[in-house]
C-alpha positions as CSV (number, residue, x, y, z in Angstrom):
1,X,1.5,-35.5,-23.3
2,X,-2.1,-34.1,-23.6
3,X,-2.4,-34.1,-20.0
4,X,0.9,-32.1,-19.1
5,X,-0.2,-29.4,-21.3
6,X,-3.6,-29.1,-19.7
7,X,-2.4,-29.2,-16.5
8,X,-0.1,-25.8,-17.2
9,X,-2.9,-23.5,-17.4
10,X,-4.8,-25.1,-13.8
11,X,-2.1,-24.6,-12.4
12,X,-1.5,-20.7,-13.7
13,X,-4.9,-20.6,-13.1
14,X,-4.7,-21.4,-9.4
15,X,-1.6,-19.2,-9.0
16,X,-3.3,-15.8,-10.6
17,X,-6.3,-16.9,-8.1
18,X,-4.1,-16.8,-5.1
19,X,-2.0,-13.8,-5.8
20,X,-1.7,-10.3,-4.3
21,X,-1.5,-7.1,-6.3
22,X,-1.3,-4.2,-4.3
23,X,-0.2,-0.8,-5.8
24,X,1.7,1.9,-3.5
25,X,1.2,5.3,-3.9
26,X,3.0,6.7,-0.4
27,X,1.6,10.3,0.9
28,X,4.7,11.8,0.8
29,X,6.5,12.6,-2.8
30,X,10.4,12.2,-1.0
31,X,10.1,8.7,0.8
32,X,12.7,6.5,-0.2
33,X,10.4,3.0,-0.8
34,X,13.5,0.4,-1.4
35,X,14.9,1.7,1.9
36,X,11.3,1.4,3.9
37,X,10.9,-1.8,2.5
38,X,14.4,-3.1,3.4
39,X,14.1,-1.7,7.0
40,X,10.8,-3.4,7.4
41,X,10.5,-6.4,9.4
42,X,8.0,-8.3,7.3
43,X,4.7,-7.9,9.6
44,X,1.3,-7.0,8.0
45,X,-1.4,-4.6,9.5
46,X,-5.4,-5.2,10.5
47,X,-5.6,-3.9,7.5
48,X,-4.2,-6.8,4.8
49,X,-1.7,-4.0,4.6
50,X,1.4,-5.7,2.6
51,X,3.2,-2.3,3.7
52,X,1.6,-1.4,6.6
53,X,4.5,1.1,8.1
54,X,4.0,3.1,4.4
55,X,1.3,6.2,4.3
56,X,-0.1,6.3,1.5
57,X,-2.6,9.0,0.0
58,X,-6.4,7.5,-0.3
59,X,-6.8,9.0,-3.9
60,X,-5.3,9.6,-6.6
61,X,-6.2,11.8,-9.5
62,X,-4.5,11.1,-12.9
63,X,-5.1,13.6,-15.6
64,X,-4.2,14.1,-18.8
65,X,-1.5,17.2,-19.9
């Protein structure tokens, strides 16, 4: 029993190591994203671009109000 619950965290481990986070912030304010995604056809860029077809602004400036 030992054993199984050692191997949980490997393998959480492993799958945190081998995941992809990538956050969109698209250049224009009034793109429709869940329609761009479902129109896509699923191929990425030279980029490692998960939404490759997307603009997307190169900065972003949060402030505080």
């Amino acid at each position: 029993m030992a054993e199984a619950e050692e191997a949980s965290p490997r393998r959480s481990l492993e799958f945190a190591e081998s995941s992809v986070l990538e956050a969109i912030v698209p250049a224009s304010s009034d793109v429709d994203i869940k329609n761009e995604i479902d129109s896509w056809d699923g191929a990425p860029d030279d980029n490692g671009s998960i939404l490759p077809f997307l603009a997307q602004r190169h900065v972003l400036l949060l402030g505080t109000s």
